[in-house]
Structures are given as C-alpha cells and as structure tokens.
C-alpha positions as CSV (number, residue, x, y, z in Angstrom):
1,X,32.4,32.0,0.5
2,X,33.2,28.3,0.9
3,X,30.4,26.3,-1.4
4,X,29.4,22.8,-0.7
5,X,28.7,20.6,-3.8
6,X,25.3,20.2,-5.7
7,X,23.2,17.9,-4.6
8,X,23.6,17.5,-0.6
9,X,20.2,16.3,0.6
10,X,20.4,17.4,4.1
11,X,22.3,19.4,5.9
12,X,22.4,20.6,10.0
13,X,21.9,24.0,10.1
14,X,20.8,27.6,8.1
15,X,24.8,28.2,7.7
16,X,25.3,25.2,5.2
17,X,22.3,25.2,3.5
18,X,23.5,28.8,2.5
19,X,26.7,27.7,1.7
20,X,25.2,25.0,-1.1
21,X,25.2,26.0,-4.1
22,X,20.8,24.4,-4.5
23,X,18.9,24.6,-1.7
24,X,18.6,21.1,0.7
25,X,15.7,19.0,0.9
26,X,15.5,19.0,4.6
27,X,17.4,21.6,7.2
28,X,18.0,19.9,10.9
29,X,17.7,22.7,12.9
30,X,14.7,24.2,10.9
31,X,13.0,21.1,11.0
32,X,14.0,20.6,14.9
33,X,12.5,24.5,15.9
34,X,8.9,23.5,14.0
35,X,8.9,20.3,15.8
36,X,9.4,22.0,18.7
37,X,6.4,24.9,18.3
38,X,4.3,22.3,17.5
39,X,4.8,20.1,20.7
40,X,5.9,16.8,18.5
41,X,9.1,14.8,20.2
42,X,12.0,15.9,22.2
43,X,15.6,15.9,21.7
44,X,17.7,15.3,18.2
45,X,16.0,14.1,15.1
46,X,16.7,10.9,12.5
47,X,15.3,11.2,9.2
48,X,15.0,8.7,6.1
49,X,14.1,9.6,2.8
50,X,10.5,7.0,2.0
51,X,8.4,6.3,-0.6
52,X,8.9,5.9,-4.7
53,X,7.6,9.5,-5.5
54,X,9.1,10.9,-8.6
55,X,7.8,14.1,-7.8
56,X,7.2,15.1,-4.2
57,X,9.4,14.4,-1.4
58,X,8.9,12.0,1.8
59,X,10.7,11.7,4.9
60,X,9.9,9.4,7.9
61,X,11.5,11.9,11.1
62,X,11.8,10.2,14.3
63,X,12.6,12.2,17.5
64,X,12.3,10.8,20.8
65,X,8.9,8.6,21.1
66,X,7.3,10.7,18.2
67,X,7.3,9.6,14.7
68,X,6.0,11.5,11.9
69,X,6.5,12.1,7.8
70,X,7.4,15.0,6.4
71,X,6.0,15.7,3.0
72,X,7.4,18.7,0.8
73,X,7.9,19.4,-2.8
74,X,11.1,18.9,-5.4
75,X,13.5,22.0,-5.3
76,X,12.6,25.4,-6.5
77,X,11.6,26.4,-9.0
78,X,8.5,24.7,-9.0
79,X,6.2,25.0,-12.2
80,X,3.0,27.0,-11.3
81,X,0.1,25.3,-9.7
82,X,2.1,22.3,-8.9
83,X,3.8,21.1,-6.0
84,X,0.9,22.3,-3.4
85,X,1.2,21.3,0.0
86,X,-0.5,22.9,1.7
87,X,-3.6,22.2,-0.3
88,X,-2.9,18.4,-0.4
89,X,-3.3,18.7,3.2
90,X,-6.0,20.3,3.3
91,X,-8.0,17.9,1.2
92,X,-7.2,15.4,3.7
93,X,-8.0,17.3,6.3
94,X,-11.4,17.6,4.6
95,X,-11.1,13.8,3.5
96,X,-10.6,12.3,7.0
97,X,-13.5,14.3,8.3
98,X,-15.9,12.5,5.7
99,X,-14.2,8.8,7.6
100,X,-11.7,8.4,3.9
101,X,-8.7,6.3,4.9
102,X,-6.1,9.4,5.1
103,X,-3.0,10.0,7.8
104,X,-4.2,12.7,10.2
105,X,-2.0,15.9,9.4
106,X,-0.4,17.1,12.0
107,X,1.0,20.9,11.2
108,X,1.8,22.7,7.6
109,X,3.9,25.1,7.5
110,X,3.3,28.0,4.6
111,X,6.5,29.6,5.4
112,X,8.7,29.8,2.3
113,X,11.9,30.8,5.3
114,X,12.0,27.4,7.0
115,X,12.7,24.7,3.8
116,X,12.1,27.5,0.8
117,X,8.8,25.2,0.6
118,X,5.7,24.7,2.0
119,X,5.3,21.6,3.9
120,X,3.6,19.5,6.0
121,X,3.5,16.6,8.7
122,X,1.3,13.9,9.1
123,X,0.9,10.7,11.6
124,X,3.2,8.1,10.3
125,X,1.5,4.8,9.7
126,X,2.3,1.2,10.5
127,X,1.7,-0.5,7.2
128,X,3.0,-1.7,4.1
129,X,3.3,-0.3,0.3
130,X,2.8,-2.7,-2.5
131,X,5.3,-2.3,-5.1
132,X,7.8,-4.7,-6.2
133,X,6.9,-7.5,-3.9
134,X,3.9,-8.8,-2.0
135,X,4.2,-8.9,1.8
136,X,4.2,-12.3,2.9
137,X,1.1,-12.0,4.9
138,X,-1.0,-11.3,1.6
139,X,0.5,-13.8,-0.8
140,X,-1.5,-16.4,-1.6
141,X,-3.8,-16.5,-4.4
142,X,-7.0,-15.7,-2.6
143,X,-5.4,-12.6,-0.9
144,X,-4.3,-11.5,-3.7
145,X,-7.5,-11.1,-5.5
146,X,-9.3,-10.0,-2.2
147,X,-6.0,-7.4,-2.0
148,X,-6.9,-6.0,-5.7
149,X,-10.4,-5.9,-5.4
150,X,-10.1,-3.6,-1.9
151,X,-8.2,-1.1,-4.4
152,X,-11.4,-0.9,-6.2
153,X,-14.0,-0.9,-3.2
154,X,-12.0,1.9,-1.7
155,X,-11.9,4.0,-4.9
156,X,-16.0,3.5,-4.9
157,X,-15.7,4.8,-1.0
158,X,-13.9,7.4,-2.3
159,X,-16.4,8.5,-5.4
160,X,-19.4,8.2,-3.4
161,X,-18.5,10.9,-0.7
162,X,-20.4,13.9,-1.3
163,X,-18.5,16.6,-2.9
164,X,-21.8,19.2,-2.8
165,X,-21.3,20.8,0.3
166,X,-19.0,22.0,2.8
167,X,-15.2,22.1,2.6
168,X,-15.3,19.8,-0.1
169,X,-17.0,21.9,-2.9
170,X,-14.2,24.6,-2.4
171,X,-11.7,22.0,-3.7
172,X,-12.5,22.3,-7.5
173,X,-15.3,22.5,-10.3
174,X,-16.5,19.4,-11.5
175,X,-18.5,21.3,-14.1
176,X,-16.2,20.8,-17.6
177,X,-13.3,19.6,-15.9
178,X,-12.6,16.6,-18.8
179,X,-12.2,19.8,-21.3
180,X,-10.3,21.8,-19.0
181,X,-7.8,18.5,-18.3
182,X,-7.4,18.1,-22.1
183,X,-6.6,21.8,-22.9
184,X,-4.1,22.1,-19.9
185,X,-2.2,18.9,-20.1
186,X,-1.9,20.3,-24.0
187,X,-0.4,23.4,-22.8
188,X,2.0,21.8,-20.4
189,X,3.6,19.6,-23.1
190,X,5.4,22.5,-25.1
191,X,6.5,24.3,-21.3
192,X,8.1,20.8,-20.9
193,X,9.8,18.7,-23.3
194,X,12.9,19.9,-25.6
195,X,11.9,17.3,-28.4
196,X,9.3,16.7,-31.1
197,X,6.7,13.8,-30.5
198,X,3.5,14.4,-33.2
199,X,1.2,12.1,-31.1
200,X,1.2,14.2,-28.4
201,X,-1.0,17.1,-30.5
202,X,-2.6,13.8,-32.3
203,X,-4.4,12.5,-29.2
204,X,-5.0,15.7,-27.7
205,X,-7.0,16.5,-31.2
206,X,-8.8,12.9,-30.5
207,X,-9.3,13.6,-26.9
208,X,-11.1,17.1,-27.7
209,X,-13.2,15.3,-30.4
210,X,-14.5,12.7,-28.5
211,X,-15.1,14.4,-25.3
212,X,-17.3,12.2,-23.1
213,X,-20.2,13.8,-20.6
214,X,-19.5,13.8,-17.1
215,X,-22.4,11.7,-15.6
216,X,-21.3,12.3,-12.0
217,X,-19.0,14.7,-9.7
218,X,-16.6,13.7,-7.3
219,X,-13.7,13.7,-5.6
220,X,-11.0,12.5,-8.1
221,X,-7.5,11.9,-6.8
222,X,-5.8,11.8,-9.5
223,X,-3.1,9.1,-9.3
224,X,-5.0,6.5,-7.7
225,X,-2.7,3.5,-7.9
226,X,-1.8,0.4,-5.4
227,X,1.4,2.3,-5.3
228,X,-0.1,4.8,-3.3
229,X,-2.3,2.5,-1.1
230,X,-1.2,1.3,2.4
231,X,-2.4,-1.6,3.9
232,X,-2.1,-3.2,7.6
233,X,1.0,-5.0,8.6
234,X,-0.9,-8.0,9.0
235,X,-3.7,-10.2,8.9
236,X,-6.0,-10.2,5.7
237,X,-6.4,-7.4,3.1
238,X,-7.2,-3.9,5.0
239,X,-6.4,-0.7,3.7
240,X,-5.5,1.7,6.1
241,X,-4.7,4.7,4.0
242,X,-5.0,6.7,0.5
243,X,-1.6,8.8,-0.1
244,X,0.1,11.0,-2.2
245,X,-2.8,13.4,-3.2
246,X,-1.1,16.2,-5.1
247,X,-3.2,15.9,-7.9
248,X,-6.5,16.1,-6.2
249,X,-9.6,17.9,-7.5
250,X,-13.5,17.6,-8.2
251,X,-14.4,15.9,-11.0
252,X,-15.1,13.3,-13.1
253,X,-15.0,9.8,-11.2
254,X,-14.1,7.7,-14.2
255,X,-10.6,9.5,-14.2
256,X,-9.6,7.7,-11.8
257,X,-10.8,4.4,-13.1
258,X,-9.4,5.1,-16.3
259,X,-6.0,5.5,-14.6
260,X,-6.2,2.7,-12.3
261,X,-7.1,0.6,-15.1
262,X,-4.7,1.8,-17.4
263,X,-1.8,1.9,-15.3
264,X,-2.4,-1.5,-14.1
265,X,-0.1,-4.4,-14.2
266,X,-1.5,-7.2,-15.9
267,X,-0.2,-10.6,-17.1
268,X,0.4,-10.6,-20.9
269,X,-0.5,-7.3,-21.6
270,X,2.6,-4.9,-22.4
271,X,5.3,-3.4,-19.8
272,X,4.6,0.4,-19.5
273,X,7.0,3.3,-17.3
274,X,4.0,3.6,-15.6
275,X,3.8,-0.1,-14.4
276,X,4.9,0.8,-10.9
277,X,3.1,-2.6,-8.8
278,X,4.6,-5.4,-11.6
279,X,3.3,-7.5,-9.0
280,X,-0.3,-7.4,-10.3
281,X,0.7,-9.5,-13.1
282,X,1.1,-12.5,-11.0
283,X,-1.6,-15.5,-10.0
284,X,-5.0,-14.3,-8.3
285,X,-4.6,-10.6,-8.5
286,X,-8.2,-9.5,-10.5
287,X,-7.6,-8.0,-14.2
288,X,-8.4,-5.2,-15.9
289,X,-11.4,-5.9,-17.2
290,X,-12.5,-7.5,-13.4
291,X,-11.7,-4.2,-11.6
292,X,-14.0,-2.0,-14.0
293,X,-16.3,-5.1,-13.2
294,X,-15.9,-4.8,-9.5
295,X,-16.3,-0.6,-9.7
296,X,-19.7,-1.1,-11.7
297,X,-20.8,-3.5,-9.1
298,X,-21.2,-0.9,-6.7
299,X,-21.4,2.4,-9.2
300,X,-24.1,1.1,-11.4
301,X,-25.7,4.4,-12.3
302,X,-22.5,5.1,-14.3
303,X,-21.8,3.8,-18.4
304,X,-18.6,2.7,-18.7
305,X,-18.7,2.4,-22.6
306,X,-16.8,4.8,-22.7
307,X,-14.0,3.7,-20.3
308,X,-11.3,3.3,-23.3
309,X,-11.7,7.5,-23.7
310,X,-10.3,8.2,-19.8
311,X,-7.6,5.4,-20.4
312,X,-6.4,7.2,-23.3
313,X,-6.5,10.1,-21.6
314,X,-4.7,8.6,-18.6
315,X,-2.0,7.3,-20.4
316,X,-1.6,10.9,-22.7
317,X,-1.2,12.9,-19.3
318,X,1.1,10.2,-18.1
319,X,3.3,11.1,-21.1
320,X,3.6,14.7,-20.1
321,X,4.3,14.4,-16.4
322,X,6.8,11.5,-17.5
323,X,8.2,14.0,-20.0
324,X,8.8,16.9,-17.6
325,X,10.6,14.5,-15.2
326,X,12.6,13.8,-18.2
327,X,13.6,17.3,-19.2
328,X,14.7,17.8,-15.6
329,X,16.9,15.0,-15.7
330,X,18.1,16.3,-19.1
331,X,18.8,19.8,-17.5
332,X,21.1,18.1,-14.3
333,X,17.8,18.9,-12.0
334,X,17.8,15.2,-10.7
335,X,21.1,14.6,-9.9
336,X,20.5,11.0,-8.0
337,X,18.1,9.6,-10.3
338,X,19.7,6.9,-12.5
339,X,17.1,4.7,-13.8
340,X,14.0,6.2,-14.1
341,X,14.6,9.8,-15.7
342,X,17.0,8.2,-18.3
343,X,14.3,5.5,-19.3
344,X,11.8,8.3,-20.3
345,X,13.6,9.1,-23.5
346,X,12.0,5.7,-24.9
347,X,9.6,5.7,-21.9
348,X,7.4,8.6,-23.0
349,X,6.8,7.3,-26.8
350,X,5.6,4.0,-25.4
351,X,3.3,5.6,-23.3
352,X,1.8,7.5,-26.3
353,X,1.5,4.5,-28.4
354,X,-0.3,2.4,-25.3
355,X,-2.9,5.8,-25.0
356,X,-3.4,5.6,-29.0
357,X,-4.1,1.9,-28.5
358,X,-6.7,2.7,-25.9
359,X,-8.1,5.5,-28.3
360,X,-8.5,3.1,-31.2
361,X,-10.7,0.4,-29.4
C-alpha cells in the first residue's frame, strides 16, 4: 500500500487518511457528513488552522453561509486525562448557562471513528486575540489599561459564579485540590521529560511544605491569560469570550490569579516562554502588582499574602507542560513546530528559576 508522508494535516477523504502513515488532523468528508447530521452549512467546506495553541487544535470551517470552529486534540496517543473535549465543552455548556462570556457549542462528537478524537464545534466569533500586537481600535494608553483591567474584572465574574450546585459541582472537588495539583504535576514530570533538572523535585518539596488553605471554591480555568481572551472588533474594551478551557476544574480561585500574574508581560521584569501577550509590557497596560490590586477590589474576603505561593506554583506547572511539549518535539511528534519546542530546552530551566524566585519572596 502506497503511504503518504508524515505529517499531512488534512486530507479529503477516509482512503488517504489510511494511506498516511499518522493519522490527519482533519478528514473533509468526515468533517462534511457531521456537518451535515447536524444541519450546519451546505455544500463543500474551507478550513484554516487558528489560534496559538501548543496543545489542542483549532480550525475556523466555513461552508456555505455557516461558519464555525472546530476544536480537537493533538494526535494519538494522548497522555491520560488530557486532551478532553468533550468535557471542555461541557463546562461551557454549563458556563454559558450561568451568563460567562463562552462561544455557544454547537455539536461534540464522542466518536473515536470520525477524526480518531473526540471533538467539538462551537459558534465562531467576530473578535480579536491579543497577542503580539494591539488592535488599532485599543491602542492608546487609556485603552490599554481599561483593556488589562477587563482581564481581571472578568476573572472576578468568573470566581464569583457559584460552583455549589447543579452542573457545576459535578466538574471537580475543590476540597484539597492545591495538594492534589502539587502531587500530580510531580508525577507528570518523570512520565515527561528525558533529562535531569533537580529544581523540579526542589519546588515540589517547597510547594508541599508551604501548602496554603483554600479560603474559597470556584471555578478555576486554569490557563487564564489575555491570550485566551477575545474581545469585540471594535469600539472600547469589551470582552466577548473566555477560550481554550482544557484545564478546567473546581478549585482554588487564586490559581488562576497566580498564573495570570505570573505569566504576565510586564516592562522591566524578565522575558519568560510563557510570555505569550509581550504586548503588556508597553505604556498604560496595569502591572502586576495593579491586577492583584484590581482582583482584591472586588474579591476582598480573600488574603492574598500568600499570592507568591500560587505564582510559584504557576510557573512550576508551566515547566512540566512546557517540558512535555519538548519531549514531543524531541521524539519527531511535532513535526511543524520550529520555534517554540526547540526553545524549551533553555526554556524550561528559566521557567524554574522564575518559580524559585517567586518561592523565595
């Protein structure tokens, strides 16, 4: 049997994805027949590959009038518990229905026989992702800071939505979920790296040691970054949706600020891999220490003294996703990724001195 090199992204039809020798990312026809049992569009599909996900994959698919994103995960095989579509939609599902900024999901699909993943569509959304560059519409100094301080204000919208009851609580248990972060990211590091790196087992000692108590529950995204924030086309600051929530669970709320904080770009303090919005670092955007201002503001029941603790442990998980992207690079498994599995070999050690920084404050 004829086989088609590594690597092809896309192909039209059952037939060639068969004859690859790793599976596509997206199958035409596949893709076309659950379009088609689900009422969305008529005639032949265009797809683009969107976002800056390291991880997951995004495709904007337009057929006919419709347009709509495809979300799915990296090719098989997927490490356990990771890589869960169908429960990242259904958080948002749950999400939307509590009025949190989410796309509406349209269908999921569960059926390994379609894309050998699970995925799922949602409603494609007019706005704009702030990354490398600032959209000219909210580039002045005073949109700026009103742009950084609606990251925050939608994080508190996002914290104060009870978790308690309904379809929520089945999403996770707040109830030692600091510990239970600490002792999995530990286990994940030897499943994932080929090299030796001390601080790793270092900061996961200091982490356990200095375990802070939980003073509240609630939904915790887990990667909450401007990155994965969009905001209208136009007109002053207005966020129209949270994305990418993989990592979502119930938990503690200060994750979340520790990893915003930590992760973001600000002027004069050190470049990390994790610095994915350098824009942050120019003229008006709030810093650091004004976001956690901004999030007490409105979340003044909570202590942040101990803030430094979920940086640390921020930047420590940071490390071990970073490093599992890295041994897949290593191994050939990300065969179009030039830049950013490549700079994890230094990447990853940075990151761990920037999380021991945060633990020695």
């Amino acid at each position: 049997m004829h086989t088609i090199p590594d690597g092809i992204e896309v192909v039209a039809d059952r037939a060639a994805a068969d004859r690859l020798a790793s599976p596509p990312l997206l199958i035409v026809d596949e893709v076309t027949d659950f379009l088609d049992k689900h009422g969305i569009g008529r005639g032949p599909l265009t797809w683009r590959r969107i976002g800056d996900g390291h991880s997951n994959v995004t495709y904007l698919i337009r057929r006919g009038d419709a347009s709509v994103v495809l979300r799915r995960g990296p090719r098989p095989p997927l490490p356990k518990s990771t890589h869960d579509m169908v429960r990242e939609a259904r958080i948002q599902e749950a999400l939307r229905g509590h009025g949190a900024p989410v796309p509406e999901i349209l269908a999921v699909c569960e059926d390994y026989s379609v894309l050998g993943v699970p995925f799922y569509l949602m409603e494609h959304l007019d706005g704009t992702v702030i990354t490398n560059a600032v959209p000219a519409h909210l580039d002045t100094p005073k949109r700026r800071r009103a742009t950084g301080l609606a990251v925050v204000d939608t994080l508190v919208d996002l914290h104060r939505i009870d978790v308690t009851r309904g379809e929520l609580a089945a999403f996770g248990r707040p109830e030692g979920y600091l510990a239970r972060q600490v002792e999995r990211f530990a286990g994940l590091w030897e499943v994932n790296t080929t090299r030796n790196l001390p601080a790793v087992a270092r900061l996961a000692d200091w982490l356990g040691r200095n375990l802070p108590g939980s003073q509240a529950a609630a939904v915790v995204h887990g990667d909450y970054r401007m990155g994965n924030l969009m905001f209208a086309p136009d007109g002053a600051p207005r966020l129209l949706a949270v994305l990418d929530w993989e990592m979502a669970t119930l938990g503690d709320p200060l994750a979340d600020l520790g990893y915003l904080t930590a992760t973001y770009a600000e002027a004069g303090q050190p470049v990390t891999p994790l610095e994915l919005t350098p824009v942050t670092r120019e003229e008006g955007y709030p810093t650091r220490a004004e976001l956690a201002r901004r999030y007490h503001a409105r979340m003044d029941h909570l202590d942040l003294t101990p803030l430094p603790w979920y940086q640390t442990l921020a930047l420590w998980k940071a490390a071990i996703f970073c490093e599992a992207i890295y041994t897949r690079w290593l191994r050939g498994e990300r065969p179009h990724d030039r830049t950013f599995g490549p700079s994890l070999e230094a990447g990853v050690p940075h990151l761990l001195e920037t999380a021991a920084a945060h633990a020695a404050r």
